[in-house]
C-alpha positions as CSV (number, residue, x, y, z in Angstrom):
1,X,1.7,7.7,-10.3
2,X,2.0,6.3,-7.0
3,X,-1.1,7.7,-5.4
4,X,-2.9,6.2,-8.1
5,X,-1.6,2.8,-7.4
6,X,-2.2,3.4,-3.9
7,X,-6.1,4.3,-4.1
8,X,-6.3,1.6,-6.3
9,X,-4.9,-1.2,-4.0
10,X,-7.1,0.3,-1.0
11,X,-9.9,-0.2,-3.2
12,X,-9.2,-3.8,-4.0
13,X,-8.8,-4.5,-0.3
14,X,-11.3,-2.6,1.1
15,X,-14.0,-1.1,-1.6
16,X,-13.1,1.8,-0.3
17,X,-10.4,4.9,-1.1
18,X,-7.8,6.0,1.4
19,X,-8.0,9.1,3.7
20,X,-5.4,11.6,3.3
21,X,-3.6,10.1,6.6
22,X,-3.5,6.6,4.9
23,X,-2.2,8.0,1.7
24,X,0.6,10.1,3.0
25,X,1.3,7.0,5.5
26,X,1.4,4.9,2.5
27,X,3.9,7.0,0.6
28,X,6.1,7.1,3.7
29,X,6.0,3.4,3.6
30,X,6.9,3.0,0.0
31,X,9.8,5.8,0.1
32,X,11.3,4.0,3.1
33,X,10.4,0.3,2.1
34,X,12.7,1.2,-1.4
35,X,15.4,2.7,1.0
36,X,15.5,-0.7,2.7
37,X,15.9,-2.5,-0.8
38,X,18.1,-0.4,-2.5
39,X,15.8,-0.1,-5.5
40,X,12.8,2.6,-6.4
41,X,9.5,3.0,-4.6
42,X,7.7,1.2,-8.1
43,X,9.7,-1.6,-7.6
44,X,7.3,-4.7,-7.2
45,X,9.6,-5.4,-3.7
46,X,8.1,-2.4,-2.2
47,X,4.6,-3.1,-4.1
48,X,4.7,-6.6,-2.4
49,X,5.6,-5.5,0.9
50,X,2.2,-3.0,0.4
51,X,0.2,-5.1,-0.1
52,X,1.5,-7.3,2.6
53,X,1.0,-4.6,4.9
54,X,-2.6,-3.9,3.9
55,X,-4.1,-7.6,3.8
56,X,-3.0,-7.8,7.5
57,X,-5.2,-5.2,8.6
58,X,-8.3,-5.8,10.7
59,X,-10.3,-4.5,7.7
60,X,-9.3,-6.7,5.6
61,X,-12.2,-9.6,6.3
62,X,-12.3,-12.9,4.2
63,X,-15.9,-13.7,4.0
64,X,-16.5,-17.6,3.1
């Protein structure tokens, strides 16, 4: 399901799980980013606009 997915991309990003204030913010997102593009919240749109969302946070470091 979706909260699978979710944990899952969290821990890609950030080697870490979500708290349960991420996760229910990240199932708001991906209901209302599928309102926006007419289509279901597991369409990769919404995925994409995500993972968007979580690669611009200040967490997210790119070590070189």
């Amino acid at each position: 399901g979706s909260g699978e997915r979710i944990v899952q991309a969290y821990l890609e990003a950030f080697s870490r799980g979500p708290s349960s204030k991420e996760l229910a913010g990240a199932r708001k997102f991906l209901a209302g980013q599928a309102e926006i593009h007419g289509c279901s919240p597991d369409d990769p749109k919404v995925w994409a606009d995500f993972c968007h969302v979580l690669f611009n946070q200040k967490e997210y470091i790119f070590i070189r």
